[in-house]
C-alpha positions in Angstrom: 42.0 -46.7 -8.7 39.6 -45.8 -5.4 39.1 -48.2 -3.2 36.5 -47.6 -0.2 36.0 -49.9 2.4 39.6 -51.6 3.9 38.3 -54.3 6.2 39.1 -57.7 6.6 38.3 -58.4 3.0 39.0 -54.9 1.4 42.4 -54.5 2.6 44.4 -57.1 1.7 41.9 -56.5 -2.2 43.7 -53.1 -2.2 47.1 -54.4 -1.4 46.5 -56.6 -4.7 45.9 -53.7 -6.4 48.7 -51.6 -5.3 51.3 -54.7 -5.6 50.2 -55.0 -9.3 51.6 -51.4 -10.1 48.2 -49.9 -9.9 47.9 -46.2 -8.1 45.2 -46.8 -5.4 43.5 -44.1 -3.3 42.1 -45.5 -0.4 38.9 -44.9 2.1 37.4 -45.9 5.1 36.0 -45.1 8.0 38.8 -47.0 10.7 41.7 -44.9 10.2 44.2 -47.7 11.4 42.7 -49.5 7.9 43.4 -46.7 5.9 47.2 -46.1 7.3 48.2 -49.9 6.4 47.0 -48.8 3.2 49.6 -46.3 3.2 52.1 -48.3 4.5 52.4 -50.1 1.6 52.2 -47.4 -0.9 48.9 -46.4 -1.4 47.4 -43.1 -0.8 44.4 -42.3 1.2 41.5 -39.7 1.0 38.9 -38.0 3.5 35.8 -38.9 2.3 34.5 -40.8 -0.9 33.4 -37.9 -2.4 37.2 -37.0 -2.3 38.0 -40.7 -3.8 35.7 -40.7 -6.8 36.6 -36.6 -7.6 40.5 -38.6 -8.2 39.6 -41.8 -9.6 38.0 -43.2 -13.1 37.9 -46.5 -11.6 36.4 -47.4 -8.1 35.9 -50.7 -6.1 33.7 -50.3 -3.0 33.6 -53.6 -0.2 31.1 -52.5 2.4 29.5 -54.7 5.3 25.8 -53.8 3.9 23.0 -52.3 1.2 22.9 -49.2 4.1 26.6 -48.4 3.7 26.4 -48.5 0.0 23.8 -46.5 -0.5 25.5 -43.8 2.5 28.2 -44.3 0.2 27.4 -43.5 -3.0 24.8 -41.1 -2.2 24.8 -39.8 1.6 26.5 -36.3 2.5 30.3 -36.9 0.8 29.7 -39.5 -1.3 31.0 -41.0 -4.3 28.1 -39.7 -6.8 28.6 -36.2 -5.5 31.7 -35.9 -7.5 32.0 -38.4 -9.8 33.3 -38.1 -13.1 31.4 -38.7 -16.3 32.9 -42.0 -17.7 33.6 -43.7 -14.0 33.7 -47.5 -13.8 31.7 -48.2 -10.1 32.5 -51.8 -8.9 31.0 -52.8 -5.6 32.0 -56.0 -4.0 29.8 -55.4 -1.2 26.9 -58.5 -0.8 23.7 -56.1 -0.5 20.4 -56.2 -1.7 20.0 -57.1 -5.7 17.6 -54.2 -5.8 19.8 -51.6 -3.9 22.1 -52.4 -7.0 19.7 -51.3 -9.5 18.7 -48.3 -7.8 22.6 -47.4 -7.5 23.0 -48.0 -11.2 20.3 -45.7 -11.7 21.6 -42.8 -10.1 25.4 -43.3 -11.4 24.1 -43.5 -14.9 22.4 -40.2 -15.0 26.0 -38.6 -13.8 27.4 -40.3 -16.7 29.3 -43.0 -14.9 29.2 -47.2 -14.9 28.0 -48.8 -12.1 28.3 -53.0 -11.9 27.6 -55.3 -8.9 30.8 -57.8 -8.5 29.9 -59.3 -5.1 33.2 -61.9 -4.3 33.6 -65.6 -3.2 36.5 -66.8 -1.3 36.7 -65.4 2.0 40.2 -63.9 3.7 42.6 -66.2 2.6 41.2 -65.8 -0.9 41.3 -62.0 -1.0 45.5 -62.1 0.3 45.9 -64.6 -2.2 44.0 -63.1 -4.9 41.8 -65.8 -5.9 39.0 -64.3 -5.5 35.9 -65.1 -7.5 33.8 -62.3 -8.6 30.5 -62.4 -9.9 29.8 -59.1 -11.7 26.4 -57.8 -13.3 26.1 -54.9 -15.3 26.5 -53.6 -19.1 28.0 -56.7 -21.0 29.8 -53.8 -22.9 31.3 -53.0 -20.0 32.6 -56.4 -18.7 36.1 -56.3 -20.6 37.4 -53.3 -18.3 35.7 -54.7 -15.1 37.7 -58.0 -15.8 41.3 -56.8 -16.8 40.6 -54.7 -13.0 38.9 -57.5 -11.4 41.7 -59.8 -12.5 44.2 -58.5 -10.3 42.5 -59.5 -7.5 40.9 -62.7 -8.7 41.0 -65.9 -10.6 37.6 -66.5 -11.7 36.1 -63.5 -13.0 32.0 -64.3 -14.2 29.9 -62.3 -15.8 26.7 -63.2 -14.5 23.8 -60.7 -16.6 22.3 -57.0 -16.2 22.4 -55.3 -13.2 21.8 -57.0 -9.7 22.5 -60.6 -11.4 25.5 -60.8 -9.1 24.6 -60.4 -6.0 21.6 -62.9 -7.0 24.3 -65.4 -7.8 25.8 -64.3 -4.5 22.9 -64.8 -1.9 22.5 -67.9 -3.6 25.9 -69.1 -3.1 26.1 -67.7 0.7 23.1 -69.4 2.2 24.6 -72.9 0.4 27.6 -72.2 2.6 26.1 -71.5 5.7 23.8 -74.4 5.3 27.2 -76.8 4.3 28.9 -75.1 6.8 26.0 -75.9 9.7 26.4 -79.7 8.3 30.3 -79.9 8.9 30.0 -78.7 12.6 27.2 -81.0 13.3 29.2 -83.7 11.4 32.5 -83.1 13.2 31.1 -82.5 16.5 29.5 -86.1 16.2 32.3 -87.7 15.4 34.5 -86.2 18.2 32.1 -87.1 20.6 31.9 -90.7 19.3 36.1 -91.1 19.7 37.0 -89.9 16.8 40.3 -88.0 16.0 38.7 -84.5 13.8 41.9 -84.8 11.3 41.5 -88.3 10.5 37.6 -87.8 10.4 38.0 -84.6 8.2 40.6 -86.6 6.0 38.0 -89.3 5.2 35.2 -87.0 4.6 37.2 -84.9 2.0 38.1 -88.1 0.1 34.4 -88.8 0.5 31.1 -87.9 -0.5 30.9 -85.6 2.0 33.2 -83.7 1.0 32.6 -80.2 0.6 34.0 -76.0 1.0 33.6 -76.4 4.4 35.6 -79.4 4.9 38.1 -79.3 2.9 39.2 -75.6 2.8 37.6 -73.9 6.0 36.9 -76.3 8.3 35.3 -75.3 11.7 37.4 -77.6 14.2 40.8 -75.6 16.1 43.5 -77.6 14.3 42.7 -79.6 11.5 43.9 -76.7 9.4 46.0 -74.3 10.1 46.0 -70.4 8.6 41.7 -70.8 9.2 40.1 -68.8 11.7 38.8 -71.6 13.7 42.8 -72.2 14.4 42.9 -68.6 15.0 40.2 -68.3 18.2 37.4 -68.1 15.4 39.1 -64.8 14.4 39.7 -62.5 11.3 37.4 -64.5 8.1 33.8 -63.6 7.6 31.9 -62.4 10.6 28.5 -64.2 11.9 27.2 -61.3 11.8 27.6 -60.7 7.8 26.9 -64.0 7.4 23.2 -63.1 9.0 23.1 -60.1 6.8 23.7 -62.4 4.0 21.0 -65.0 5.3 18.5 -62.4 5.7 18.9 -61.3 1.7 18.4 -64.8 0.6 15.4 -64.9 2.8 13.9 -61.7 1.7 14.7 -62.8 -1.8 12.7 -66.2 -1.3 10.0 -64.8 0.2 9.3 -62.6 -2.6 10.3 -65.2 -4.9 7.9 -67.2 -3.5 10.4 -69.7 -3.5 10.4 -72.3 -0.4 13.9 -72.7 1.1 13.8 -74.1 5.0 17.4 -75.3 5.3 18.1 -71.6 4.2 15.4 -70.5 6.6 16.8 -72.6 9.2 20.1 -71.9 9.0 19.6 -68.1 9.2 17.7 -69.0 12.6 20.6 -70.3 13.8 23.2 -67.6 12.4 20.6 -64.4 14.3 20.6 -66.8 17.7 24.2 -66.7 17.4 24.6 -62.8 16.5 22.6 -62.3 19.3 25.1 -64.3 21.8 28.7 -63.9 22.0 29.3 -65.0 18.6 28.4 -62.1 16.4 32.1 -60.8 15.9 33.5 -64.6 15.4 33.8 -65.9 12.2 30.8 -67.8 10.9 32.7 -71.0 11.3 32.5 -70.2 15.1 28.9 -72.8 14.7 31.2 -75.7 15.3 32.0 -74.0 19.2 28.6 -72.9 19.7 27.1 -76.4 18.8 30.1 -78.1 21.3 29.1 -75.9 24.1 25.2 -77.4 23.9 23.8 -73.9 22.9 19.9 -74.6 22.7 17.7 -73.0 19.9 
């Protein structure tokens, strides 16, 4: 199995693979990634060209649609040597169209592509829960999901090509929206008096409860092993979380489909890529909210 693309999500993915008895060969452009790789038994490669020209199956988790498309078909890419007969899963969270064109080009070399964005975040992807939400061929979803499986729990086929990432998008700009609401919530309550545990305790018994809350919650210390106990580090970066907020935009707007929490919340997310916060993790609103930040 390739794998290209060994961040913060992609690594520990691989590692899934490779502790399940799969052969991985590995790819990406921070050699430190592709050396823990390594480390733990997997091999590595020079280029994604070099990947696909070894593998029949290949997972690809880039930050966004540009890096895919570089990917697959820039100088060294995977479709320069693909093999007819290749199974092409990206987990990226790109563009819905960028999928289809993608698919387009791999089928005329005889290969598979499917979009199979994922759910989850970090702790999800070392613990390999992940939910994936895969368009392409329906003939093809058996193979996707036996592969898929070994790094998930919830594995959905979601339609044709692109139908994934929809689901995606979708999902994302719920989260960052949910996510705004939580920081807003907690920072209330803390400047009212109120302990965050005990106020994060009744909301998740609550009808507030919600992702946010309960699993990823923004305050330093109400859970631990989340970045916001962690200096707002490692997780999902503001900055993807942007990327991801733009999609949804785009997608509305040519949707014609009105969305102004979504609008708003992306807003917030590009004010906050453009501070210091574009490397923290998106929960890192809760601290930018505390500290008075103005829009």
């Amino acid at each position: 199995v390739g794998f290209i693309g060994l961040g913060n999500m992609g690594g520990p993915m691989a590692a899934n693979l490779v502790h399940k008895g799969h052969s991985v060969v590995g790819y990406d452009v921070n050699p430190e990634a592709m050396e823990r790789l390594r480390d733990i038994g997997g091999d590595i490669a020079p280029s994604p060209a070099e990947v696909a020209s070894k593998c029949d199956r290949i997972i690809t988790m880039l930050p966004n649609s540009q890096h895919v498309k570089s990917c697959f078909s820039g100088d060294h890419g995977i479709l320069e040597t693909v093999k007819p007969g290749t199974l092409l899963l990206d987990s990226s969270t790109i563009d819905p169209g960028v999928s289809k064109d993608v698919s387009t080009i791999a089928s005329k070399k005889g290969a598979t592509y499917m979009d199979a964005p994922v759910s989850g975040g970090v702790n999800a992807a070392k613990g390999g829960t992940l939910t994936f939400m895969v368009g392409g061929p329906d003939q093809e979803f058996e193979a996707a999901r036996i592969l898929l499986s070994c790094m998930g729990k919830n594995i959905v086929y979601c339609g044709g090509v692109g139908n994934g990432q929809s689901v995606k998008i979708c999902n994302n700009m719920l989260l960052a929206i949910t996510m705004i609401g939580t920081a807003e919530t907690m920072n209330l309550g803390i400047r009212l008096g109120l302990d965050p545990k005990l106020l994060a305790g009744i909301i998740n018994s609550s009808s507030g409860r919600c992702w946010a809350s309960d699993t990823y919650n923004p305050v330093p210390g109400v859970f631990e092993h989340v970045p916001s106990s962690n200096n707002y580090e490692g997780g999902f970066g503001t900055a993807l979380m942007t990327k991801d907020l733009g999609l949804a935009q785009d997608a509305a707007t040519e949707s014609l489909t009105p969305t102004p929490f979504g609008s708003l919340a992306h807003q917030i997310y590009r004010i906050m890529s453009n501070s210091d916060y574009a490397g923290k993790d998106f929960s890192s609103v809760f601290q930018f909210l505390q500290e008075n930040k103005t829009f």
